[in-house]
C-alpha distance (Angstrom), angle and dihedral (degrees) to the residues before:
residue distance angle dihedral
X1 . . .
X2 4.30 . .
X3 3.05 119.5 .
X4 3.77 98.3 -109.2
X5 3.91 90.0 42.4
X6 4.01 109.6 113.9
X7 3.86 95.8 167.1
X8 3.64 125.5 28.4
X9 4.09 127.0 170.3
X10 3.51 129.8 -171.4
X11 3.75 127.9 -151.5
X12 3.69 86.9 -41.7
X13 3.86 114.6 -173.5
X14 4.21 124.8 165.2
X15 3.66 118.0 -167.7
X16 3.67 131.3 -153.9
X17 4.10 123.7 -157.5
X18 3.97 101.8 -142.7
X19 4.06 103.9 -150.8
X20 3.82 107.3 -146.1
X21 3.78 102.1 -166.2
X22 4.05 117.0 166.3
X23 3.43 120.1 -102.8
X24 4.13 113.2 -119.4
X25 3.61 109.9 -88.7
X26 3.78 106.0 -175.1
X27 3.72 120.6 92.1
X28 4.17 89.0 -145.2
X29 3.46 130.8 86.8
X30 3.98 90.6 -128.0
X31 3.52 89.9 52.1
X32 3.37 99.5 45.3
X33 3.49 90.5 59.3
X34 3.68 94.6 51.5
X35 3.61 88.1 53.3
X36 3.88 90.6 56.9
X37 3.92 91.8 51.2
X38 3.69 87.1 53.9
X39 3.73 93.4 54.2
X40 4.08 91.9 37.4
X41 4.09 84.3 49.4
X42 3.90 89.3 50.1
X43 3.88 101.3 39.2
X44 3.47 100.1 103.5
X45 4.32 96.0 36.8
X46 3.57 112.3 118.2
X47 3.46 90.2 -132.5
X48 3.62 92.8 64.0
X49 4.00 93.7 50.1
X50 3.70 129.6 82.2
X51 4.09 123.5 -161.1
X52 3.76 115.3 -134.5
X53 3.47 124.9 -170.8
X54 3.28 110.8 -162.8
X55 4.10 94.5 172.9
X56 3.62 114.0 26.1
X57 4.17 120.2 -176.7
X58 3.71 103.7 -21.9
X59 3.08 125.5 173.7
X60 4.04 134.3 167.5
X61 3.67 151.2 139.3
X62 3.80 128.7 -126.0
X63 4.00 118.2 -175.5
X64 3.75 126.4 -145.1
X65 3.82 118.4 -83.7
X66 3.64 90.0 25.4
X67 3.87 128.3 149.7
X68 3.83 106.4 -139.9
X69 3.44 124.1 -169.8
X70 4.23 112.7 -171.8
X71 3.52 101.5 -159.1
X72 4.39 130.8 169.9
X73 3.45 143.0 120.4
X74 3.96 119.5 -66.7
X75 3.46 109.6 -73.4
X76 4.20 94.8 23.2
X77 3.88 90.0 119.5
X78 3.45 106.6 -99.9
X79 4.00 102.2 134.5
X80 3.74 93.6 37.9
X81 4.63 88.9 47.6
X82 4.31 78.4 51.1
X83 3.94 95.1 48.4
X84 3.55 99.4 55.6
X85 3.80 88.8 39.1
X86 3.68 85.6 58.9
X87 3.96 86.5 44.3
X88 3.81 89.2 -128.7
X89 4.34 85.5 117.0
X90 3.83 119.6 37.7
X91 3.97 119.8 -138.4
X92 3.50 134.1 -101.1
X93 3.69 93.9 -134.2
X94 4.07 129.4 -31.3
X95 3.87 129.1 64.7
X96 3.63 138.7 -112.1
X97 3.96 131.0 -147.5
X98 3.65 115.0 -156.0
X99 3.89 121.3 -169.1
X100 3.43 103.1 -154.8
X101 3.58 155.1 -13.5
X102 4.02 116.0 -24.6
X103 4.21 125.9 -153.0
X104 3.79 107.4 -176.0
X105 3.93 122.4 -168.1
X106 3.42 103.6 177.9
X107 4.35 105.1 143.4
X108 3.04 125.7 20.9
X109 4.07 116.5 -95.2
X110 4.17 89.0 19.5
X111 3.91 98.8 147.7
X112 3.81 90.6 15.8
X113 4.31 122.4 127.2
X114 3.61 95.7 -153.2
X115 4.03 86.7 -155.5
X116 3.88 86.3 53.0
X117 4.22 119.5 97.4
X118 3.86 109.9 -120.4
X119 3.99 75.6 -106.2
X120 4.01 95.9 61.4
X121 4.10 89.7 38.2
X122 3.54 94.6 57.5
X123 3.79 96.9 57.5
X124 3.83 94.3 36.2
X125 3.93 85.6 55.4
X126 3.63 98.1 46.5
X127 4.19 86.2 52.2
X128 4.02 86.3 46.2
X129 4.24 80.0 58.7
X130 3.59 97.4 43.7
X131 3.75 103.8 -100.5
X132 4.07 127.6 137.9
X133 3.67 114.2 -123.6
X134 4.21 86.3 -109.4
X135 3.56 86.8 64.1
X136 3.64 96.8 46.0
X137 3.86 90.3 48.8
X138 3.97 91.6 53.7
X139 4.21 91.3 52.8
X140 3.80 85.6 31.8
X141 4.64 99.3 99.2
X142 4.15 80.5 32.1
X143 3.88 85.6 60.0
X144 3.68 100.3 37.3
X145 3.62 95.5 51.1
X146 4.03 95.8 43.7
X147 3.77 88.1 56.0
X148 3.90 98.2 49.4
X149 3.62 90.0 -140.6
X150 4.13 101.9 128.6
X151 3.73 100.3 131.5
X152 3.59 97.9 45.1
X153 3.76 99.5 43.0
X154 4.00 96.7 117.7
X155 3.87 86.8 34.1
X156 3.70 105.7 114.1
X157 3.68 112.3 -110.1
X158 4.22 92.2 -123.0
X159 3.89 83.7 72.2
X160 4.22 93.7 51.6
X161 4.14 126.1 108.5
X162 3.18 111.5 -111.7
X163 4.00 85.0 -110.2
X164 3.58 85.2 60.5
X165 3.26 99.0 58.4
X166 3.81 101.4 51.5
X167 3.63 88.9 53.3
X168 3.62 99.1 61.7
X169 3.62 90.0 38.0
X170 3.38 94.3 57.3
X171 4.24 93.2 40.6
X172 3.62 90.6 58.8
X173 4.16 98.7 48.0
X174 3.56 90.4 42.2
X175 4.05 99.4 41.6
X176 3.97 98.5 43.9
X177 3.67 101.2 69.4
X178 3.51 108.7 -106.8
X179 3.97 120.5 172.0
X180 3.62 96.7 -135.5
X181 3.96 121.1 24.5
X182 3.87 109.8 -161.4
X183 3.66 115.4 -170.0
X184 3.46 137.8 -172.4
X185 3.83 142.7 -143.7
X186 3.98 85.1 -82.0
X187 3.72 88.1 101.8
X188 4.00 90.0 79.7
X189 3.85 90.6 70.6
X190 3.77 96.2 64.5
X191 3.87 117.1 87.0
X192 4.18 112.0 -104.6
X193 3.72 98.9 -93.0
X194 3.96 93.5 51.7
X195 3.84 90.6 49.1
X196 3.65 95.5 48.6
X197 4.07 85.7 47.1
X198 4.04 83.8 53.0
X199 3.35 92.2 53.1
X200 4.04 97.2 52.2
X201 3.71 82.1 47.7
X202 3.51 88.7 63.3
X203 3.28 103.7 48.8
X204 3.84 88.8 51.6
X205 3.51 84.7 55.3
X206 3.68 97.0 49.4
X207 4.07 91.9 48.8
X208 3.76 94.5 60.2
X209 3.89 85.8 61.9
X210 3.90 105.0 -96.0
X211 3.58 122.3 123.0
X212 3.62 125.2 -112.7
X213 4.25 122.6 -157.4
X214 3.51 116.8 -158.4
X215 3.78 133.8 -161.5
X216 3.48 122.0 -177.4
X217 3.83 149.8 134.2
X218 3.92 92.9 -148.3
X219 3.69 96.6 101.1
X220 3.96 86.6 -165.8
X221 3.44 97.9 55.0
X222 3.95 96.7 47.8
X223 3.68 92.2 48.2
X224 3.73 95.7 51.0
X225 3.91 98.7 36.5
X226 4.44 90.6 39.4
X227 3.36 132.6 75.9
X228 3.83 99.6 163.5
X229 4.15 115.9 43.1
X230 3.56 134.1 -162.2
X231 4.10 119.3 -154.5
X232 3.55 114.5 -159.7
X233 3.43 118.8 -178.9
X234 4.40 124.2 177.2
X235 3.69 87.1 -10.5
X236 3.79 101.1 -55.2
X237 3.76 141.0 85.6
X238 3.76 115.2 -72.9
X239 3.97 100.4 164.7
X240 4.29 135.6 -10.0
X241 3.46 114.5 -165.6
X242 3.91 155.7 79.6
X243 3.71 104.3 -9.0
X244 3.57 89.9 -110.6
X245 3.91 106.3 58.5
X246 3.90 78.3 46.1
X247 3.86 95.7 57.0
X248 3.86 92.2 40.4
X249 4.05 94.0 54.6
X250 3.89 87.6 43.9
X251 3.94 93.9 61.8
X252 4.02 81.6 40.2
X253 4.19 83.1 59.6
X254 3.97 82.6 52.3
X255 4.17 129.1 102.3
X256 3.40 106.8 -89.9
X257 3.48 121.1 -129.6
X258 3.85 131.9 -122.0
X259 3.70 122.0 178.8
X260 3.98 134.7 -158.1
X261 3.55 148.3 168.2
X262 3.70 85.6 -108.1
X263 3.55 96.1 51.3
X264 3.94 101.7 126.4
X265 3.68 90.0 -24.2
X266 3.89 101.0 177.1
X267 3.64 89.4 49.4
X268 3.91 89.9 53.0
X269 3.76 93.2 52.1
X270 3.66 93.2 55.6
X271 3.72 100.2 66.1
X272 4.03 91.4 37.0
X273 3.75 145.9 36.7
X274 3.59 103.9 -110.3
X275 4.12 100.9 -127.0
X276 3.55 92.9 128.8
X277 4.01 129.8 -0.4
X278 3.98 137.5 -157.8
X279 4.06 102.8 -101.5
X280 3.88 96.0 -179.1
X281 3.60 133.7 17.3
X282 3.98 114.8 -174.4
X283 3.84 130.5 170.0
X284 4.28 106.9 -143.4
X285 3.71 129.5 -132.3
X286 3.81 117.0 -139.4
X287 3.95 90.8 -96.7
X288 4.13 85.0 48.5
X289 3.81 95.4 -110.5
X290 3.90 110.7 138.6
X291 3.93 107.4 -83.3
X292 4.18 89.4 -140.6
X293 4.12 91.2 -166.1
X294 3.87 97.9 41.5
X295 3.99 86.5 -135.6
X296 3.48 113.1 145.9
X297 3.81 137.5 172.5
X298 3.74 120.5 -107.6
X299 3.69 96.2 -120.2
X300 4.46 90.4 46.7
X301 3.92 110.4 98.4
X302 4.26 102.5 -126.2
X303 3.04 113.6 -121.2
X304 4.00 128.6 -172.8
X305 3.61 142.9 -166.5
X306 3.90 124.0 -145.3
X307 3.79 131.9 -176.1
X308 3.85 126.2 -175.9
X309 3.82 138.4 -171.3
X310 3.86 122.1 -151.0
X311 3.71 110.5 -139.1
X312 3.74 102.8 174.3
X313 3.96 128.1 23.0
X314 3.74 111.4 -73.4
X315 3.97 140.4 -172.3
X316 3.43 88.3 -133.5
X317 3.87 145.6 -85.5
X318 3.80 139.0 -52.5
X319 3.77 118.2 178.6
X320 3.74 125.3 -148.0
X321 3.81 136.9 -169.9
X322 3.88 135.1 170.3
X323 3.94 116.1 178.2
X324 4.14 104.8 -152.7
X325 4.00 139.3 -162.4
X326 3.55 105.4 -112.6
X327 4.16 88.6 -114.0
X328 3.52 74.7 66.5
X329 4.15 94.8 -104.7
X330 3.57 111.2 150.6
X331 3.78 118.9 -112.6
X332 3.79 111.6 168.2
X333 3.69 112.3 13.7
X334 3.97 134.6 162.0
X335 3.66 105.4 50.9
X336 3.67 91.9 148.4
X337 3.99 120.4 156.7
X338 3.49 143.5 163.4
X339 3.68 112.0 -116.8
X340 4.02 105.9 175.4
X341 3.36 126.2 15.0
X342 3.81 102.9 -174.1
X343 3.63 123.9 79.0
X344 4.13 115.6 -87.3
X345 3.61 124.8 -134.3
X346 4.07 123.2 -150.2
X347 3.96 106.3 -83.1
X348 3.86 95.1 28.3
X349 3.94 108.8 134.6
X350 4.11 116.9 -152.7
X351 3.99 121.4 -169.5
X352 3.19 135.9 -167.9
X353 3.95 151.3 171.2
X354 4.00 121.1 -155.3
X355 4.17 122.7 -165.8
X356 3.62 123.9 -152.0
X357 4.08 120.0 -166.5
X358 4.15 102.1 -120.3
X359 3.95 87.9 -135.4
X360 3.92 90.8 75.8
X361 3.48 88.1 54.2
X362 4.03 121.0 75.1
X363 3.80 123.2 -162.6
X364 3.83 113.3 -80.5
X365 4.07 145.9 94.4
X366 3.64 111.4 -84.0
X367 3.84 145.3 -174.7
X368 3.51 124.8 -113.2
X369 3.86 129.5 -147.5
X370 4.13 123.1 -179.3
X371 3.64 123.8 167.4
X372 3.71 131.8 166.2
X373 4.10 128.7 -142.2
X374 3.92 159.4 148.9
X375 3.67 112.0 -41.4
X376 3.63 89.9 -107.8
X377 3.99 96.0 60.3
X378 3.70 91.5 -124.6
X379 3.70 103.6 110.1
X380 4.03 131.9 28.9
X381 3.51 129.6 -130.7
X382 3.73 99.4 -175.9
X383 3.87 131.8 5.5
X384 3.93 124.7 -170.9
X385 3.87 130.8 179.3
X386 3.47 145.8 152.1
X387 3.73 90.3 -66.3
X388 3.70 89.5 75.5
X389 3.49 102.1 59.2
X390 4.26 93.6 -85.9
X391 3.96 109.8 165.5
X392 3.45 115.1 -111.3
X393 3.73 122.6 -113.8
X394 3.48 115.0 -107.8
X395 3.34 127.0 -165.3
X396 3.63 129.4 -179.7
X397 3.95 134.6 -156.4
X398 3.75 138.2 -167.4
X399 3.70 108.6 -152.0
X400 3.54 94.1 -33.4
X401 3.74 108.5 159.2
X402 4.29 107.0 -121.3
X403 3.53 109.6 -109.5
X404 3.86 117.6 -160.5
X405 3.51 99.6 -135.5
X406 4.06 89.2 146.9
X407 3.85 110.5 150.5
X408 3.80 147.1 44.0
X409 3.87 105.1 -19.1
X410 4.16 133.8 164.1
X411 3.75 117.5 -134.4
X412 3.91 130.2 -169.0
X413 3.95 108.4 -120.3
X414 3.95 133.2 170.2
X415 3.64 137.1 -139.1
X416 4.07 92.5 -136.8
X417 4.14 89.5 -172.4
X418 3.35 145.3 -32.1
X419 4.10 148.8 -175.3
X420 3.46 139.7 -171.2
């Protein structure tokens, strides 16, 4: 192993054995039982066993001091590659080389005695890592005070929030001194201000040279915290790299998206009087090729195409578009323009193409909302959202500090061409 090298797996594969047994079929209590001697007779046939491999011939590097952000699809192997870093699940096959000391939070209460006070759990957890109780004692005000958890300190644990939990979990990995601090999607059950604190944490951690693994599904967070990623994809390894060649082959791992005017059609007519309708909805690339994921990067101006069909005689068009936290906040709000003037006749076609500067944007998922009407803004001819099927808005950051710009907010915009 380098000399840098804190982590290093080889050809790393973990297999499951999937036990298909039949489900009881009989409605009887005699027959029922029959039915589970069948299955208890058949338990162990090979017929009645499926492999799974859930990681199959990894093999990677990670260096000391690095950020490392595990990222994939559900199911990609990203909790089971963390588990047998963490030595609490062997491997199939393969070997791993770790360089130092490990603290793993990866659910919440792992290491916990729910009968034990915070007090007690503390200690007992720091042993669990390797520490002596001197050490513990030194890092033991540090850890109090990170976790906010003064009242209830010689409360047992059985009685804590879930909330509470993770954040004395996560002060006692991050405060004892481990050389590599894996941690889990746990993080999502703290409240925003604790995560973000986490998150600082680990960067402090990271910038006195220990090494700091990541898994999340909160794009935002592993782009800002990461500066190394890991794609996983089916249990192997899709892409190893700077975090944000990693992020950008993830969303290219994604559904892509198609839209057209019959896209949820009934649903559209609902909300809106059908005289004209969106007929294609397509997020650009820089060199104005159809961007099929709508991921962009934070410091990319997004840029959209829009084409409409009149189906009745109009007075013209107004366009409007609101760009939405996924809790449904508003981010970016009033873009609001007149589009045609003139009145529209049935058959008429109108195009367009709309630019927004990156920098209004922060890193995040979002919600997008278009909808087309009169030239006054008083009446809609079509409305589409996310409850059709629109892509999310991705967009991805590097570092980028998170700025809570959360609320009603005016952005410039411009209308780079149109036709109709």
């Amino acid at each position: 192993m380098s000399k840098n090298t804190i982590i290093k797996v080889e050809s790393l594969s973990k297999k499951y054995l999937l036990n298909k047994q039949l489900a009881p079929k009989s409605d009887t209590l005699y027959g029922s039982i029959i039915d589970q001697l069948k299955n208890f007779r058949s338990l162990n046939s090979k017929k009645q066993q499926e492999e799974f491999w859930a990681l199959s011939n990894l093999s990677l590097e990670i260096k000391e001091g690095d950020r490392v952000g595990i990222i994939g699809r559900n199911g990609a192997g990203k909790s089971t590659l963390l588990k047998i870093l963490s030595r609490i699940t062997p491997p199939t096959s393969g070997k791993i080389i770790l360089g130092g000391r490990v603290a793993s939070l990866l659910e919440v209460g792992t290491g916990f005695h729910g009968d034990l006070s915070g007090r007690e759990n503390i200690y007992l957890n720091g042993s669990i890592l390797g520490m002596t109780k001197q050490e513990i004692t030194k890092k033991f005000d540090e850890i109090v005070a990170f976790a906010e958890i003064e009242k209830f300190l010689d409360t047992p644990v059985k009685r804590y929030s879930s909330g509470m939990y993770v954040r004395l979990a996560f002060a006692v990995a991050a405060h004892l001194e481990p050389d590599i601090l894996i941690v889990d999607e746990v993080l999502a059950v703290g409240d925003a201000e604790f995560q973000k604190k986490c998150l600082g944490k680990m960067k402090d951690v990271s910038g006195q040279g220990r090494t700091v693994l990541f898994v999340s599904h909160n794009m935002q967070a592993i782009s800002t915290l990461c500066d190394q990623g890991i794609l996983l994809n089916k249990g192997t390894l899709h892409t190893a790299g700077p975090i944000d060649t990693c992020l950008h082959n993830y969303f290219g791992l994604l559904k892509e998206y198609s839209f057209n005017e019959t896209t949820a059609k009934s649903d559209r007519q609902s909300r809106a009087n059908g005289k004209a309708a969106f007929s294609k909805a397509i997020a650009l690339l820089p060199d104005n090729s159809e961007n099929k994921f709508w991921s962009f990067r934070y410091d990319e101006t997004l840029r959209f195409s829009f084409e409409c069909k009149v189906h009745e005689v109009c007075d013209g068009l107004t366009f409007y578009m609101a760009i939405k936290g996924t809790t449904s906040e508003t981010i970016i709000t009033n873009i609001k323009t007149n589009i045609v003037s003139k009145e529209l006749k049935e058959g008429d076609t109108i195009s367009f193409k709309l630019s927004i500067p990156a920098c209004h944007v922060r890193s995040g998922q979002y919600d997008l909302y278009f909808a087309i009407g009169n030239k006054s803004g008083t009446s809609w001819y079509d409305v589409i959202d996310g409850n059709i099927n629109l892509p999310a808005l991705i967009v991805t950051a590097i570092n980028e500090d998170i700025h809570d710009n959360i609320g009603y907010i005016t952005i410039p915009y411009t209308i780079d061409e149109k036709t109709y």
